[in-house]
N, C-alpha and C positions, 0 to 999 in steps of 0.2 A: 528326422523331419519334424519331429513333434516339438523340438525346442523354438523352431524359428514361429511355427503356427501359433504357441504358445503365448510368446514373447508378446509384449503391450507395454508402455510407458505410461506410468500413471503417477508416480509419486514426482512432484517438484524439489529438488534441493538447493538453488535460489533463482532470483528472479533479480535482473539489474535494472536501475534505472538509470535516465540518463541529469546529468548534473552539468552545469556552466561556472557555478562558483560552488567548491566541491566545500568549503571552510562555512558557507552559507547553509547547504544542504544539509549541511551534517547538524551543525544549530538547532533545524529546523525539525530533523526528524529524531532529534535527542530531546532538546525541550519542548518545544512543541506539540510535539508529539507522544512523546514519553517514551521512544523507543528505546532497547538495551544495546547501546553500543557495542562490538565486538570490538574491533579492530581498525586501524585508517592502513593504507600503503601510498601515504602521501606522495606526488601533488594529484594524483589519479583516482585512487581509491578509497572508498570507506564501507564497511560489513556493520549488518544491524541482525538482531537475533528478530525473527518475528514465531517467538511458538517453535521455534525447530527446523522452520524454513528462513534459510539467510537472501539478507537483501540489499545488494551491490549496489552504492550509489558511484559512478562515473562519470569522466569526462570524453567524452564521444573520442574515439581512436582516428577514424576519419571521416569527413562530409557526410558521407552516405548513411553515419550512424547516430548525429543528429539533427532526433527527431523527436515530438512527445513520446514518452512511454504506455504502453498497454496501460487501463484502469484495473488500479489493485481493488480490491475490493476487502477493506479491513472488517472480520466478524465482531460486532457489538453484542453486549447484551443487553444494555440500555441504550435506544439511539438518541434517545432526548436527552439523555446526560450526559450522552459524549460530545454531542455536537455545540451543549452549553459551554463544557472543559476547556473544549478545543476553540471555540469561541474567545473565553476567557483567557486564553493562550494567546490572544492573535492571529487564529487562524479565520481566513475570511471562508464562510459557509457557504458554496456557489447556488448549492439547492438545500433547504430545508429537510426534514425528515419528511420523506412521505409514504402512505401505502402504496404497495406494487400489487398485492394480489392476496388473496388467500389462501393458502398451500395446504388446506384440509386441515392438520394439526396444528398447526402457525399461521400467523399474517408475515409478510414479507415486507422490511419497510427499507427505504434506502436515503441517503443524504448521499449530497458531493461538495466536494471543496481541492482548494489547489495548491500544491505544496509550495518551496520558495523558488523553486525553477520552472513553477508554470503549467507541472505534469497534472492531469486532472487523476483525484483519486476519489475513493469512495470508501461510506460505511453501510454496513448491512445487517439488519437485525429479524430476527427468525424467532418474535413476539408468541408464544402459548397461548391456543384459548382458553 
């Protein structure tokens, strides 16, 4: 009994989004982004490494499956340099960096902006006093 009590889900090993022009997507989160391409399984799929956790860009299987995707929320360590990069990349910045809060050790600061299929995503940075 003690295994099922036990048991808990916590690690991620990836996370899909959803894509309409998968050849556009994949652009967008290669140079724009700077992501590490893994792999495509053309005309449907394409894998990007994020850190260890991988992340499916797709084309919705059926109706019901497109829809925007969850906000990823990418860890910065500079947000004001990323969101200059990302800027200078052509990424349009929907929200500037801003404070969220003080989290005792850290300030908590967040930006958002939107990839080339519309998905809203975000950065996040966990600023040292």
């Amino acid at each position: 009994m003690t295994e099922t009590t036990d048991f808990g889900l916590s690690r991620i090993g990836q996370i899909a989004v959803n894509a309409h022009d998968l050849e556009r997507a994949v652009n967008f989160y290669r140079n724009q982004l700077g992501m590490k391409h893994l792999f495509s399984v053309p005309p449907q799929m394409a894998f990007f490494d994020c850190d260890g956790l991988r992340l499916m860009l797709s084309l919705p299987d059926k109706p019901e499956f497109d829809h925007p995707s969850s906000i990823l929320y990418f860890k910065v360590d500079n947000i004001q340099q990323a969101t200059q990069i990302l800027t200078e990349r052509g990424v349009h910045i929907e929200e500037q960096p801003i404070f969220v809060a003080n989290m005792g050790s850290y300030d908590l600061w967040l930006a958002s902006f939107r990839d080339s299929e519309n998905n809203l995503l975000a950065l996040m940075s966990e600023v040292a006093h």
